[in-house]
C-alpha positions in Angstrom: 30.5 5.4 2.1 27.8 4.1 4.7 27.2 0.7 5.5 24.0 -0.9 5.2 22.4 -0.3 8.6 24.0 3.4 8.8 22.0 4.6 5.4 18.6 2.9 7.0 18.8 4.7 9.7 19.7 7.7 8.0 16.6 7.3 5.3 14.5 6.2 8.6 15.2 9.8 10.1 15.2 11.5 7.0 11.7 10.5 6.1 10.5 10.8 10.1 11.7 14.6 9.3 9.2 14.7 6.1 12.6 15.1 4.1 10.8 12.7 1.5 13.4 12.9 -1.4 16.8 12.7 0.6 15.2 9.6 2.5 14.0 8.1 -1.1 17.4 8.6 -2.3 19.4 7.0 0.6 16.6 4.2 0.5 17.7 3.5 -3.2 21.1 3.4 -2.1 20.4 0.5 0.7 18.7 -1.3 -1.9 21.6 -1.4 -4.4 24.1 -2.1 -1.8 21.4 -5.2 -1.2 21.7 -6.1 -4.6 25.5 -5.7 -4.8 25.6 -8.2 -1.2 23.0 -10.6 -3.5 20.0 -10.2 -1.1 17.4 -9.4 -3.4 14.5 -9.4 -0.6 16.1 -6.6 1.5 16.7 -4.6 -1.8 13.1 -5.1 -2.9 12.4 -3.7 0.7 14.3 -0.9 0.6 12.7 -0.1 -3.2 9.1 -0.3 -1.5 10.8 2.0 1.6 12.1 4.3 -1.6 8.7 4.4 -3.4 6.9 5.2 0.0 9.2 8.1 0.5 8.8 9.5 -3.5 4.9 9.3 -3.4 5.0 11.3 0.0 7.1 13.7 -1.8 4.4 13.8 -4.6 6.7 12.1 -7.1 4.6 8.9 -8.2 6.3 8.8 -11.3 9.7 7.4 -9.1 7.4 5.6 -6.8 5.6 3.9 -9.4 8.7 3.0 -11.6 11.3 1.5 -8.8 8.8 -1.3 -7.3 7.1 -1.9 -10.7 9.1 -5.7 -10.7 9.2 -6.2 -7.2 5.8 -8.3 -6.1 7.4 -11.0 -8.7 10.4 -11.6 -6.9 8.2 -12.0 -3.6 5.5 -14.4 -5.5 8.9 -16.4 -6.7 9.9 -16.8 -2.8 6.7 -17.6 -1.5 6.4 -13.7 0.4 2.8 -13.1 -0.1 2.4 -10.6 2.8 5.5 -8.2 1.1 3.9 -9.3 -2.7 0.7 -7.8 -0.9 2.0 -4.9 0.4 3.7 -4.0 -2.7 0.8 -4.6 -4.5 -0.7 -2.2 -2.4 2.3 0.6 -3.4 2.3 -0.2 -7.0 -1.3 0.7 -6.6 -1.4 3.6 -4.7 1.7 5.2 -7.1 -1.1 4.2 -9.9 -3.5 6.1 -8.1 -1.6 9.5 -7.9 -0.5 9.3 -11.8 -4.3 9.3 -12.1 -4.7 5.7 -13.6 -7.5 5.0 -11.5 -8.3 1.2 -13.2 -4.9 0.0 -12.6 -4.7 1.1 -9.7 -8.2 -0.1 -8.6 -6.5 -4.1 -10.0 -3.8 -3.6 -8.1 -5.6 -3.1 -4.7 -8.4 -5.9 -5.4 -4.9 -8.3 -6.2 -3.5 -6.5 -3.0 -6.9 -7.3 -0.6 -7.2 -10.7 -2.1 -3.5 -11.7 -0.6 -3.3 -9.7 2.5 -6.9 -11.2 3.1 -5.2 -14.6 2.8 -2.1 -13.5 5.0 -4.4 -12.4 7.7 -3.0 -9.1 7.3 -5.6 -7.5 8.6 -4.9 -3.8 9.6 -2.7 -3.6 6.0 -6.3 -5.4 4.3 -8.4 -2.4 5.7 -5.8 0.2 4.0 -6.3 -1.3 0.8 -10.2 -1.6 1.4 -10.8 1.6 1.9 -8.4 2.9 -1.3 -10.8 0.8 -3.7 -13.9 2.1 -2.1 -12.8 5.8 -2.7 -11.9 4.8 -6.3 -15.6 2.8 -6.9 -17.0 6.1 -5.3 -15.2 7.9 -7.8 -16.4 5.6 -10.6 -20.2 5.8 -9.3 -20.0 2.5 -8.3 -21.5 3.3 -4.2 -23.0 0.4 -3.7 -19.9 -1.5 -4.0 -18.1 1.1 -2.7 -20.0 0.7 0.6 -19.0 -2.8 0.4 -15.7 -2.0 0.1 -16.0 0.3 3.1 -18.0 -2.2 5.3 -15.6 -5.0 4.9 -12.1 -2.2 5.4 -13.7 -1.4 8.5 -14.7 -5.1 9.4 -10.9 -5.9 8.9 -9.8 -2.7 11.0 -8.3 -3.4 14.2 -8.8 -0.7 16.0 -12.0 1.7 14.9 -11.8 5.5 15.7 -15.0 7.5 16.8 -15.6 8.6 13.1 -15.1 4.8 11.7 -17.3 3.1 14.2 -20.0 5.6 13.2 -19.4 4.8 9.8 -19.2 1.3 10.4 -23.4 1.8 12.1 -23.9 3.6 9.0 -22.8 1.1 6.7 -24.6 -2.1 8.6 -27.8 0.4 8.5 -27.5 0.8 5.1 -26.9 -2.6 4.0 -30.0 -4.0 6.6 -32.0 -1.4 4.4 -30.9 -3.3 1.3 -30.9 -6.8 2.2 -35.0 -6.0 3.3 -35.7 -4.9 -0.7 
């Protein structure tokens, strides 16, 4: 049997190689040696590693299902970055099993923390995942909020985001004028 760092970085290469199912497995494995060794944050980690890995193998079933508990073990120890984050998986799992109104809670819960984190680059993620759901409801006005404020928060803007960015600014100038 592996040890705890040897099945990371097993899982770490197995997912690098787009082997999405082995890594999930092995990432599921870390977490219950975590739990076995009573370190419930590293085995909530590895669970968020594990539903990462399942929803890039198209499985959000399993991705949804093994960090459904986890944010309330972070919001117990004070983690709100990691409660974000997860947020932000629970919701994206939500999203691929089609339940585009959960999902679209989870991400505004998601935003609202990693806002308050100053998780910035993680905030624009999230951002931009509730304003293609509110595009998606027929909600474009406050999907171009959305988008505006996602790519306020970006760090670092590609060629097609900084248009977008013009676009939005233009667009919301055009509003604000009536």
């Amino acid at each position: 049997m592996m040890d705890i760092s040897q099945l990371k970085q097993t899982a770490d290469s197995a997912y690098h190689k787009k082997n999405y199912l082995k890594a999930a497995a092995l990432y599921q494995q870390a977490a219950h040696q975590y739990e076995q060794e009573n370190l419930p944050v590293e085995a909530a980690e590895m669970k968020n590693n594990a539903s990462v890995a399942f929803l890039q193998a198209n499985q959000p079933k399993n991705a949804y299902e093994i960090i459904q508990n986890t944010d309330s073990l972070f919001v117990e120890l004070g983690l709100l970055d990691k409660q974000g984050l997860t947020l932000g998986n629970q919701a994206a799992a939500l999203e691929a099993l089609g339940k585009t109104d959960e999902a679209l809670e989870k991400y505004i819960s998601a935003s609202e923390i990693l806002k308050s984190t100053g998780s910035k680059d993680n905030r624009a993620y999230v951002l931009k995942r509730i304003s293609a759901i509110q595009i998606k409801k027929g909600q474009q006005v406050e999907a171009l909020g959305s988008m505006g404020a996602a790519l306020d928060n970006a760090e670092k803007l590609s060629g097609r985001e900084k248009l977008l960015k013009k676009l939005t600014d233009m667009v919301f100038n055009l509003i604000q004028r009536g």
